[in-house]
N, C-alpha and C positions, 0 to 999 in steps of 0.2 A: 397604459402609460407607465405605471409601475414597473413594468415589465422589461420597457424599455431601458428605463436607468438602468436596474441590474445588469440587463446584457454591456450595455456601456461598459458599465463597473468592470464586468467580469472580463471584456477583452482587454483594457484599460489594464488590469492586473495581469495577465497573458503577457503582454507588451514588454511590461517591466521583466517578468521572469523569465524572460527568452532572452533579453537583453545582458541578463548579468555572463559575467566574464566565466569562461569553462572553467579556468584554475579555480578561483574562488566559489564556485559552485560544487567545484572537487572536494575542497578543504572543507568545506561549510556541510559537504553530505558527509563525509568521514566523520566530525564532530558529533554531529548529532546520532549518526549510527550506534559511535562510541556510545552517547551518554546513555539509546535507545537500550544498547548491548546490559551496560553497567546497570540500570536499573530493572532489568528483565532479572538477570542474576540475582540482583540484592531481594529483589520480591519473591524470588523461587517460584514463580509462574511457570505454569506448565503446558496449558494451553492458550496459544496465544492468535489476537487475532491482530493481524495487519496488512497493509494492502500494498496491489501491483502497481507499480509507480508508474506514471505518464512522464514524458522526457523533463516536463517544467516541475516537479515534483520532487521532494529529497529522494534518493536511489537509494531503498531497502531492501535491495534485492540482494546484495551480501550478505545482510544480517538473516533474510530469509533462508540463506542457503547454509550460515551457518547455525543456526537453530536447529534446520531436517539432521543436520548431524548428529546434533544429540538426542538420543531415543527418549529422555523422559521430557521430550517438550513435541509438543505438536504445535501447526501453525497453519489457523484460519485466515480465511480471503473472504472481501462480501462476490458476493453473485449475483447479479441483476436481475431481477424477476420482475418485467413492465416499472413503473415506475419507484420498486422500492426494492430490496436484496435481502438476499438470506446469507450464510453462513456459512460455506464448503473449505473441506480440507484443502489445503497447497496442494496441489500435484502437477506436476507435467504430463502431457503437453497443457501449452498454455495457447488459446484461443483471444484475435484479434476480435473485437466486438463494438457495439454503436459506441463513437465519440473515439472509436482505438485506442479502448481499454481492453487489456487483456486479462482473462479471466483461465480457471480451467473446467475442464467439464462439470457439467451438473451434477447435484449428485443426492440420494436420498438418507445419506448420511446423517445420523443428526446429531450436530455438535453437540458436547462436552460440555459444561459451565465454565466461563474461561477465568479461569484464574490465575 
């Protein structure tokens, strides 16, 4: 029965975030990239981890691409391993996976302590 509510919940929130207006979802990803970008900076972080956005999602996919530009910053993705994930580098190609999350290949890599 528990189980039940959640899924409610969770399409119940789908719903809403499919709904909001593209501009404003434009403006609203841009913001938060900024403050993602500005705070990455201010910390002098080097390896960093964050994830492949689903369309309902803020779009981090600029900030990801302008990260890989700078060489003293690396940038982790989780990876699904059955029901829990590890840690791989960003890399292209990136792979369509359960739920149509994209992911890139696996990899026996083992991340960096991220900081």
């Amino acid at each position: 029965m528990k189980n039940d509510h959640k899924s409610d919940f969770r399409k119940s929130c789908i719903k809403r975030l499919e709904f909001t207006s593209l501009f404003l979802k434009y403006y609203k990803n841009k913001i938060i990239v900024k403050k993602l970008e500005e705070f990455i900076k201010r910390s002098d972080s080097r390896n960093i981890l964050l994830y492949i956005p689903m369309d309902i999602e803020v779009d981090v996919k600029p900030l990801i691409k302008s990260l890989r530009k700078t060489k003293k910053r690396e940038v982790y993705v989780p990876f699904m391993q059955g029901d829990s994930f590890k840690i791989v580098k960003y890399r292209l190609p990136l792979h369509k996976k359960r739920f149509g999350i994209k992911e890139p290949n696996n990899s026996f890599f083992k991340a960096k302590k991220l900081t």
